[in-house]
N, C-alpha and C positions, 0 to 999 in steps of 0.2 A: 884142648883146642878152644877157641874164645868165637864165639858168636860172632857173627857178623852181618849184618846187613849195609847195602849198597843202591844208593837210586842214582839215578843222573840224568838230564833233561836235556833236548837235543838243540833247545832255544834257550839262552836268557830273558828275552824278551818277544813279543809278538803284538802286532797288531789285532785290533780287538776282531774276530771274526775268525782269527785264523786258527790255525791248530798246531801242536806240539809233541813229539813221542818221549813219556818217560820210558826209563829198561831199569830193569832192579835186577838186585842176586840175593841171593841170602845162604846160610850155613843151615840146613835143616833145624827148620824152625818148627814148633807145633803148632801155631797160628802165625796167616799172616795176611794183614789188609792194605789196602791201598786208600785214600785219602785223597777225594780233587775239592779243594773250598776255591770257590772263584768268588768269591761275596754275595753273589742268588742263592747261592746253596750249595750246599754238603751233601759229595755222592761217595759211600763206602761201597766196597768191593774186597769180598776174601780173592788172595789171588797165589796163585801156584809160585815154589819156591824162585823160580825165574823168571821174567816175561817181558811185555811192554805192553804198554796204551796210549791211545789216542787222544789227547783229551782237549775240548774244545775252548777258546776263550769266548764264546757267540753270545752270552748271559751274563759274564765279567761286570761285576759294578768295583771292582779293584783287583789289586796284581792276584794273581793265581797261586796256591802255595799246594803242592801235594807232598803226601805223607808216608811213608812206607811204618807200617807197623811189625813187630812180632814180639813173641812168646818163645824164650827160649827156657826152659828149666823151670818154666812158674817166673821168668825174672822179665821185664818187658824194655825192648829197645824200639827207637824207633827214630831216623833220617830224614830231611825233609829238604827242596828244595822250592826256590820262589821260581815266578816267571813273572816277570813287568809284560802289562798288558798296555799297550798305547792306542788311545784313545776311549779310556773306560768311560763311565757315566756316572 
């Protein structure tokens, strides 16, 4: 059976302020993190093989891009999905 992980973002795009839910899945992974870079900063998060998050544009100085990471077998995949922020700084 082949590895898989899955993100998907409920917005393509959002005004600066507002906020967004990723949902991920994955195939039993041994690690696995989540990834929100809005251009202020880099927030990691280990997160359970299924879920979703909140995640704010409020600090956005560009588009938003989160990451879904894992470990599957010692081999590392990882998915990612942008969000256009409008009205960045």
């Amino acid at each position: 059976m082949k590895e898989k992980l899955s993100l998907t973002s409920e917005h393509k795009s959002v005004n600066k302020g507002d906020c967004f839910t990723v949902n991920w899945s994955s195939e039993t992974p041994d690690s696995l993190f989540l990834t929100v870079d809005d251009g202020d900063s880099t927030q990691r998060y280990a997160v359970p093989d299924n879920g979703s998050k909140v995640c704010w544009s409020t600090r956005a100085t560009k588009d938003m891009t989160v990451t879904l990471a894992g470990a599957f077998n010692g081999k590392k995949e990882s998915v990612s999905v942008k969000v256009k922020v409008k009205g960045k700084k």
